[in-house]
C-alpha positions as CSV (number, residue, x, y, z in Angstrom):
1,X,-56.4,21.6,1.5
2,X,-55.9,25.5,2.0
3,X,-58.9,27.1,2.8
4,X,-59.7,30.9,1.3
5,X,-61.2,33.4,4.0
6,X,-60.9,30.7,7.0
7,X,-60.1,33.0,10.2
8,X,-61.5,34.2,13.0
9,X,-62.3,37.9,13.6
10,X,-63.4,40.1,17.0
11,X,-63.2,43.4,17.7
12,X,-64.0,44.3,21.5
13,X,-66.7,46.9,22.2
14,X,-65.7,47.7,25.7
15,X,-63.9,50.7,24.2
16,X,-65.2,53.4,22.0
17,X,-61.8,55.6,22.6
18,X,-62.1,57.6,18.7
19,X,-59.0,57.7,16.7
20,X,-57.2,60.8,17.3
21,X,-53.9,62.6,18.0
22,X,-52.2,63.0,21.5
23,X,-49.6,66.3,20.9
24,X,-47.1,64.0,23.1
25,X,-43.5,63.4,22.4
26,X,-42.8,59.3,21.6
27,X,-39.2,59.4,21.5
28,X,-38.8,57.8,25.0
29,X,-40.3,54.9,23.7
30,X,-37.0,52.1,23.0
31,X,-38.0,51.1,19.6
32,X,-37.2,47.2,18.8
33,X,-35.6,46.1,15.7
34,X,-37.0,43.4,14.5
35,X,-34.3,40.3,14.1
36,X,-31.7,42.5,16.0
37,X,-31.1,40.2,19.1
38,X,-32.4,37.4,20.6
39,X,-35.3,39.1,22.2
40,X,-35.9,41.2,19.0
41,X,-38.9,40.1,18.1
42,X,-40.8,39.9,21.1
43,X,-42.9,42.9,22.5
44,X,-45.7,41.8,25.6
45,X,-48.8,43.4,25.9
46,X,-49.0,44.4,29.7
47,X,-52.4,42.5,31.3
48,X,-52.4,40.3,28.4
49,X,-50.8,36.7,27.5
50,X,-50.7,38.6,23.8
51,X,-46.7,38.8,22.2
52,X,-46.4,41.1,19.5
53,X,-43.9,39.8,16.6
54,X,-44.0,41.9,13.9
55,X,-45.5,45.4,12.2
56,X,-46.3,45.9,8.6
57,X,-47.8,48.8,6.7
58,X,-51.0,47.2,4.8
59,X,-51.1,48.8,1.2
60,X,-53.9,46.4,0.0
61,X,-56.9,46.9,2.6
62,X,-59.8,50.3,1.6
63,X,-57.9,51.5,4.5
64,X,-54.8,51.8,5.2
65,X,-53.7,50.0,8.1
66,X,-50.7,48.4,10.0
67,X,-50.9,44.9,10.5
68,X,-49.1,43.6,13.7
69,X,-48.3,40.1,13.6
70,X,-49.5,38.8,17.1
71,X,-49.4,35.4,19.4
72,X,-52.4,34.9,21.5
73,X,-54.2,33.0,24.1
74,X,-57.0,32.4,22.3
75,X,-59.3,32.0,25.1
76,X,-58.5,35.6,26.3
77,X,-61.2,38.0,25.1
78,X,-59.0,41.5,25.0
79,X,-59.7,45.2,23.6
80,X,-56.1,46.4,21.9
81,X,-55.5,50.0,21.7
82,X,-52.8,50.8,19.1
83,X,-50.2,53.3,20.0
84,X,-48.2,55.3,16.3
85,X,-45.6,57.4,16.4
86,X,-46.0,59.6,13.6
87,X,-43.4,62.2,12.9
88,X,-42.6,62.1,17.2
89,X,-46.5,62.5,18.0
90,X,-48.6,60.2,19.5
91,X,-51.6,58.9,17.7
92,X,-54.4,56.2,18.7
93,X,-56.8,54.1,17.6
94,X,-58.8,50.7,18.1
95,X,-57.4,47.3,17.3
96,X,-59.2,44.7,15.6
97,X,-58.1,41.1,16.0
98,X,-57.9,38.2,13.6
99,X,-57.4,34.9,15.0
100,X,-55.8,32.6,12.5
101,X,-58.4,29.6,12.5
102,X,-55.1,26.9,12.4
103,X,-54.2,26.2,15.6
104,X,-54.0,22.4,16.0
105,X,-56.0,23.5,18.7
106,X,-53.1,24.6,21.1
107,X,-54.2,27.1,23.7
108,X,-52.6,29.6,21.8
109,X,-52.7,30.7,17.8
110,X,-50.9,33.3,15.8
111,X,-53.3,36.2,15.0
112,X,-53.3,39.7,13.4
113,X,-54.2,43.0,15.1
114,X,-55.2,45.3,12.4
115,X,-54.8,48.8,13.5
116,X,-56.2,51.7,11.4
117,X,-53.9,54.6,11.3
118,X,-55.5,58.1,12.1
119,X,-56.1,60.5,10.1
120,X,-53.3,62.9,10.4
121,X,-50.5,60.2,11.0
122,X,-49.4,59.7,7.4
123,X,-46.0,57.9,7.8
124,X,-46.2,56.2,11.1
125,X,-42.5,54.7,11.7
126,X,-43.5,52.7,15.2
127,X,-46.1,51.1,16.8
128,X,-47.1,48.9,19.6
129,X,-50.3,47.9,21.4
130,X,-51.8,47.7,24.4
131,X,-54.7,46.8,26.3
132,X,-57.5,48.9,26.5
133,X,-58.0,48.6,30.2
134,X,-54.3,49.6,30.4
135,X,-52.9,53.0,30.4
136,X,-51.6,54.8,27.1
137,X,-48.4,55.8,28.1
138,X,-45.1,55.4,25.6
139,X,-43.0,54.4,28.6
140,X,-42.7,50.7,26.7
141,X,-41.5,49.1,23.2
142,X,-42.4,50.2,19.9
143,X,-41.9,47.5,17.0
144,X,-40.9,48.9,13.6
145,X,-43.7,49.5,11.0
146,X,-42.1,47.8,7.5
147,X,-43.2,47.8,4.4
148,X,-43.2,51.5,3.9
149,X,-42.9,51.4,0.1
150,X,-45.2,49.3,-2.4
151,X,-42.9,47.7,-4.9
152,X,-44.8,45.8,-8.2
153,X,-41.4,45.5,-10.0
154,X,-37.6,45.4,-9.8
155,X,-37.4,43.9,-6.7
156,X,-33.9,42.7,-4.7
157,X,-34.8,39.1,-5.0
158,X,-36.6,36.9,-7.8
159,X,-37.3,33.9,-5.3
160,X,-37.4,34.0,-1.3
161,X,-37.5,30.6,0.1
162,X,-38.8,30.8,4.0
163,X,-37.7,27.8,6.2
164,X,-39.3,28.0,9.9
165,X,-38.9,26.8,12.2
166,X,-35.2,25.2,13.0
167,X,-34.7,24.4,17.0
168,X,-32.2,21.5,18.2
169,X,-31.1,21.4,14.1
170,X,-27.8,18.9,13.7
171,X,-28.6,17.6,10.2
172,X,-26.0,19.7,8.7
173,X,-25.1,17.9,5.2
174,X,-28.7,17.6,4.0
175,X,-29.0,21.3,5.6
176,X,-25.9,22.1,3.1
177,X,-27.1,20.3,0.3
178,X,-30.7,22.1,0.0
179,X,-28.9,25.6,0.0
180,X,-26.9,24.1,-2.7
181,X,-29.7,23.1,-4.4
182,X,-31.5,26.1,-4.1
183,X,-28.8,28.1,-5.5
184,X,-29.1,25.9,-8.9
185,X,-32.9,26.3,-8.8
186,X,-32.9,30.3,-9.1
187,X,-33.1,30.7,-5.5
188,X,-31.2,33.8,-4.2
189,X,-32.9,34.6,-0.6
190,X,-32.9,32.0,2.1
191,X,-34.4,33.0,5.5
192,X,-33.8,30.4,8.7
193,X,-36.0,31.2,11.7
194,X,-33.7,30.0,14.2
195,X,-34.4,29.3,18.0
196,X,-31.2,26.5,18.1
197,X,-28.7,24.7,16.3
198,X,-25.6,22.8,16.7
199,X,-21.9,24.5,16.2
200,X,-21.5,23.3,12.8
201,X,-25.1,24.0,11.6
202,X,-24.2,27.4,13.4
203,X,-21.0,27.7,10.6
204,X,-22.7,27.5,8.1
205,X,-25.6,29.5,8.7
206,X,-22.7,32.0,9.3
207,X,-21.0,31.4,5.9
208,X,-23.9,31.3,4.2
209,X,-25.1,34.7,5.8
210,X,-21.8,36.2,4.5
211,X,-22.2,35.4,1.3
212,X,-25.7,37.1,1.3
213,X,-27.6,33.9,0.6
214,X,-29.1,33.4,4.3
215,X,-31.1,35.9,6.5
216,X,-30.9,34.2,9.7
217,X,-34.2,35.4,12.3
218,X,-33.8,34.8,16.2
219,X,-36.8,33.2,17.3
220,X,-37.8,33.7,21.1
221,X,-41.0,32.3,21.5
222,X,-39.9,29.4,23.9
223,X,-38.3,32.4,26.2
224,X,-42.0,33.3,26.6
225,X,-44.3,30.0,25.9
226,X,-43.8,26.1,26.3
227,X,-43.7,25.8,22.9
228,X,-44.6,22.3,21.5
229,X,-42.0,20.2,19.3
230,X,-44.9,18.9,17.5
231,X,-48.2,19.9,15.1
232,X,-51.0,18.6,17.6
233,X,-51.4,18.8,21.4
234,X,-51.4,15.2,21.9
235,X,-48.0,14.4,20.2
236,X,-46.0,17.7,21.4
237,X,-47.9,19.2,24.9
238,X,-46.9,22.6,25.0
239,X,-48.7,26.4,24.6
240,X,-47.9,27.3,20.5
241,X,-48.0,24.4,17.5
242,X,-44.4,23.5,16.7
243,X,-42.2,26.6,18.0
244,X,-44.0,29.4,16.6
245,X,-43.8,28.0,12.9
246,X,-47.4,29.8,11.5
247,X,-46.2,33.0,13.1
248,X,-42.9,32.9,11.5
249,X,-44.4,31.8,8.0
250,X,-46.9,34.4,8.3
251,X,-43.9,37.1,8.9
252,X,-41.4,35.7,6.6
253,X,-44.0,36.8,4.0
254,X,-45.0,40.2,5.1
255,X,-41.1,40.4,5.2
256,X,-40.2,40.0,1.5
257,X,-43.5,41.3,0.3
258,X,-42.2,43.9,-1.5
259,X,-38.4,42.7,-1.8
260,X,-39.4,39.5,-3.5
261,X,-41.0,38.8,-7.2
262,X,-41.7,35.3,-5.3
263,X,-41.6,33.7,-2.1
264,X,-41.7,29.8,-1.5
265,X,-43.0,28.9,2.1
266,X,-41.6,25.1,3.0
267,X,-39.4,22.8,5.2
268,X,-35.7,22.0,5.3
269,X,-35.4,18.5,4.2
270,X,-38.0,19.5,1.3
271,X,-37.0,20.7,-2.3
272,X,-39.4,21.8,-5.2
273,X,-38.1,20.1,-8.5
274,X,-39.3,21.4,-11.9
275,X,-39.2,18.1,-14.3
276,X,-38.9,19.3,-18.0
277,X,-36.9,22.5,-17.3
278,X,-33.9,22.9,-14.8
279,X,-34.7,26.2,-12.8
280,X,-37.5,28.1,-11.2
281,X,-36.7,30.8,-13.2
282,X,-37.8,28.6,-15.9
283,X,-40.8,27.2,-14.3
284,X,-42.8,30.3,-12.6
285,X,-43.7,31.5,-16.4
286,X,-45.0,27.9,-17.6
287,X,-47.2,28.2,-14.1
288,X,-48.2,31.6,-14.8
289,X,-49.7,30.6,-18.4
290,X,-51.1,27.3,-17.3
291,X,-52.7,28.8,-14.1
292,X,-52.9,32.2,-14.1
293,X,-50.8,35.0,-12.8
294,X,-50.5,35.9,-8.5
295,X,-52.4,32.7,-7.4
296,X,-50.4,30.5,-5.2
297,X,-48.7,27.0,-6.7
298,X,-49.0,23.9,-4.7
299,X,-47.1,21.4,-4.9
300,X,-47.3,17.6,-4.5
301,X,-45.8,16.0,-1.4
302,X,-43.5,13.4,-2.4
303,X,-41.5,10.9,0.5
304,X,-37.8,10.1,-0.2
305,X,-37.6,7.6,3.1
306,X,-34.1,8.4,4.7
307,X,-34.5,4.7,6.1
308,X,-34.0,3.0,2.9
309,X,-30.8,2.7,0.9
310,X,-30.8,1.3,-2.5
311,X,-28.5,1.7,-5.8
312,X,-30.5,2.9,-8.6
313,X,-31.7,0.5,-11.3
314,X,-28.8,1.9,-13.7
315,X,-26.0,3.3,-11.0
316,X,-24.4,6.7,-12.8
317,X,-21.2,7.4,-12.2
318,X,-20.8,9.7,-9.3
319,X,-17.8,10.6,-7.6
320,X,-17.3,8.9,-4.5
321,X,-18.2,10.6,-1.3
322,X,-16.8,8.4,1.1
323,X,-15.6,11.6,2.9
324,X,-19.3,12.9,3.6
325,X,-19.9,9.8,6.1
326,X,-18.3,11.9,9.1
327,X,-20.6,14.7,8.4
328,X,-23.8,14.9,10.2
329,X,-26.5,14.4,8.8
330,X,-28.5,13.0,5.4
331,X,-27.5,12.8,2.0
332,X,-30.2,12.9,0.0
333,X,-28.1,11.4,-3.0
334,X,-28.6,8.4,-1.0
335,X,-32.6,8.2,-1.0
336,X,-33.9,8.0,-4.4
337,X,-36.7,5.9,-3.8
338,X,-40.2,7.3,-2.7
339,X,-43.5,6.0,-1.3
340,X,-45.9,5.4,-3.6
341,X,-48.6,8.2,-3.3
342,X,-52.0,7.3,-1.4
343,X,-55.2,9.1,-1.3
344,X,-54.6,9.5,2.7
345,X,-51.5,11.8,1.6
346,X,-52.3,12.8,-1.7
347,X,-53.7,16.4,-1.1
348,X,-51.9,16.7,2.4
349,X,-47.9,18.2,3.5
350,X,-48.1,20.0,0.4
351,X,-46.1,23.6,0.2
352,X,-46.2,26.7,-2.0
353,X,-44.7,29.5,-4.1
354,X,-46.5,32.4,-4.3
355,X,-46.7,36.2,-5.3
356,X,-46.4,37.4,-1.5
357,X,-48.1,40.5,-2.7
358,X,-51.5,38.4,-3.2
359,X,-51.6,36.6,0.1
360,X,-52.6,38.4,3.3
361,X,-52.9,34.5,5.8
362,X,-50.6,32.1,5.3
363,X,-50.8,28.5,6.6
364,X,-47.8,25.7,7.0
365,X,-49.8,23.9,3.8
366,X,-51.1,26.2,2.0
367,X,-52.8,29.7,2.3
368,X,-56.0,30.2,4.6
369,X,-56.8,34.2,2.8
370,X,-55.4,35.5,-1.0
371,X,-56.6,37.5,-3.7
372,X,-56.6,35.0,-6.0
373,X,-56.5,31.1,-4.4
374,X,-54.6,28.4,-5.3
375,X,-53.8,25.7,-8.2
376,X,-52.4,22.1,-7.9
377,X,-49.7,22.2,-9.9
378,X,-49.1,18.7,-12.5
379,X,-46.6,16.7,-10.9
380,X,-45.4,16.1,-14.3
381,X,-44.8,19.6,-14.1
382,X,-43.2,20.2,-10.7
383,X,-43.4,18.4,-7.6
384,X,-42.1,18.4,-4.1
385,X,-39.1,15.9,-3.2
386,X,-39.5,15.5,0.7
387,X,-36.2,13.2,2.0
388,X,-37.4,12.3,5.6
389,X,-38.7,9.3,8.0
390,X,-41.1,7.3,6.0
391,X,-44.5,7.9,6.1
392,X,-46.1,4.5,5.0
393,X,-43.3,2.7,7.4
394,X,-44.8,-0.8,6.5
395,X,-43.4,-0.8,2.9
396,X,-40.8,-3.2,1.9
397,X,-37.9,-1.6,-0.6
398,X,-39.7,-3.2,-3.5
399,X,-42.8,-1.3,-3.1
400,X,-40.9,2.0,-3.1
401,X,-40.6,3.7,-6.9
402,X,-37.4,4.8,-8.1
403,X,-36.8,8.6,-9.2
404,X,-33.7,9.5,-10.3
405,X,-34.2,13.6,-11.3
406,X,-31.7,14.9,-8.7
407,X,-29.1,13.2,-9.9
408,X,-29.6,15.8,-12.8
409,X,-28.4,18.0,-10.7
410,X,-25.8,16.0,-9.3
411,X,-23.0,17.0,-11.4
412,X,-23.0,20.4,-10.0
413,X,-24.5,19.9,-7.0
414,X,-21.7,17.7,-5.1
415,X,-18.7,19.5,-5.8
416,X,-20.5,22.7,-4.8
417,X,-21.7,21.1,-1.4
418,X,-18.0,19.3,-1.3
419,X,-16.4,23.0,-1.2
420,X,-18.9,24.4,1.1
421,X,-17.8,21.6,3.7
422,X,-14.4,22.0,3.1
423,X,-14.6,25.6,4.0
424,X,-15.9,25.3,7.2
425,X,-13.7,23.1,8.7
426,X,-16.2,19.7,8.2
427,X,-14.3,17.8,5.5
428,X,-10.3,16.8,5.1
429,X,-8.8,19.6,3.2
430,X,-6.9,16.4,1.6
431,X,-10.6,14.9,1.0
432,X,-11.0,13.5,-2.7
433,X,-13.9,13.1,-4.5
């Protein structure tokens, strides 16, 4: 379950340097663009195990603020001094530090250091931070303060879907086959934190990128951390819970805050299916007036096992895809059978779409601090489609409960994906379907 208000907050008081102005030029400071390059998103914190990700103007706070999306050892007790540049000046003032209270209890956790900004510095355009016991000087990198502007309407995008975080990534048809998917579910905004991927996932994260669909982000935590493949210590060893994924989630929606009307935070292999109308589009309003406006919609965790192949009970007539066997990957036309749901998984694995403008923590299930919570959403209503390993791996096929709704979709959907395939080099251009 998400949990509202659940973090952990310190502010040192080994310093008591006031906020204030420094008449010193900051242009020296190399100022990092954020998703620029492989090491774009990184910024250390000299004397500290701290990596700075991210900066964000905070419109929403009694004051305003520039939140700084941080990794940190969580043991390490540090006083952050944050460094503006405000029209080329200098200007100072205390950090405060949030530690995000999920960490699966890895040595390190994503966190936020909240800097005020000083009176005087009305439009600060960089920042970084440093340690306290550490000198002030600009000789180091400033991140990019976004979210200038507050947006409440006409935005780029109507729905933002954030995938985190995709490292060693080959499963390129069921990778194709989502974006698809998306598309026909209102989706216009896909963004892919990417550490690494095979050559052909690589093409088509290209394509998809030039067709304005994808907005791939470099993710460079493992350059810095031992980053753990898994979600708890004892399954994945490593520094950081599954490649940075909290971080990214948290900066994915700070990202599109004010270029998306929604944002939907979930996996790859997971797709959020509306059951009595066809589109998101369609679905967001029927939330909105069931639940209330600018809370955040969860949705129920359903498993397609990619172990189990059966016909459906009444087989439609779909084109054959006998070409699609030499692509890698799943094809979720193929898995249309799910576990049964059990209290043990009922409320758990769950994801989200939400107004990013009323969430300041995000979570991977759920939201850990919003304006205005969260509602279950009736699965009769929507519900989450989740084609991976089984989780209840003791089932038999006729335990399994057929669920044929993407096949709804299928007409569209496979000679869409068929194309895509065919354009990057991964089908026959001969290929029939």
């Amino acid at each position: 379950m998400f949990r509202q208000n659940d973090y952990k907050s310190f502010t040192s008081q080994t310093t008591t340097v006031p906020q204030h102005s420094v008449h010193t030029n900051c242009s020296v400071g190399p100022v990092v663009l954020q998703g620029r390059g492989p090491e774009a998103s990184v910024v250390t914190v000299n004397g500290t195990k701290t990596l700075l990700l991210s900066a964000y103007l905070e419109h929403r706070t009694d004051r305003k603020e520039v939140r700084v999306i941080a990794v940190v050892l969580r043991s390490e007790a540090v006083a952050y001094r944050c460094l503006f540049c405000c029209q080329e000046q200098l200007h100072i003032s205390d950090g405060v530090c949030n530690i995000h209270s999920d960490h699966f209890d890895f040595a390190y956790g994503t966190a936020n250091i909240m800097c005020p900004v000083p009176s005087g510095c009305e439009a600060p355009s960089r920042i970084t931070v440093t340690s306290a016991a550490g000198s002030s000087d600009v000789d180091r990198e400033f991140l990019e303060v976004k979210n200038q502007n507050v947006k409440s309407d006409a935005f780029p995008y109507s729905f933002t879907v954030c995938l985190s975080t995709m490292f060693d990534f080959t499963n390129v048809l069921q990778f194709v086959q989502s974006l698809e998917m998306m598309q026909l579910l209102g989706v216009d905004r896909v963004v892919v934190y990417k550490t690494s991927c095979s050559p052909e996932t690589q093409r088509i994260l290209d394509y998809y990128t030039h067709k304005g669909l994808v907005e791939v982000i470099p993710w460079s935590l493992s350059r810095y951390l031992n980053v753990s493949r898994s979600w708890l210590p004892a399954l994945g060893p490593g520094d950081l819970h599954y490649f940075g994924q909290i971080a990214a989630l948290n900066d994915c929606l700070y990202r599109y805050m004010y270029r998306s009307r929604y944002v939907a935070l979930q996996d790859m292999d997971e797709l959020i299916l509306p059951q009595s109308v066809s589109s998101w589009s369609e679905l967001l309003p029927q939330l909105e007036q069931k639940y209330g406006v600018d809370r955040c919609y969860m949705f129920e965790n359903n498993v397609f096992p990619n172990t189990i192949k059966l016909p459906p009970p009444n087989p439609p007539t779909l084109p054959l895809l006998a070409s699609w066997l030499n692509v890698s990957g799943v094809d979720i036309l193929d898995h249309l059978y799910q576990e049964p749901i059990i209290p043990e998984t009922h409320y758990s694995n769950f994801k989200i779409i939400v107004n990013p403008r009323a969430v300041f923590t995000a979570t991977v299930h759920g939201v850990l601090h919003s304006q205005n919570g969260c509602s279950w959403v009736d699965r009769n209503m929507a519900r989450m489609y989740h084609t991976r390993g089984p989780r209840q791996p003791h089932l038999k096929p006729d335990q399994l409960i057929y669920d044929g709704r993407l096949l709804d979709y299928s007409a569209r959907l496979i000679p869409a994906v068929s194309a895509v395939l065919k354009e990057n080099g991964l089908l026959e251009e001969d290929s029939t379907h």
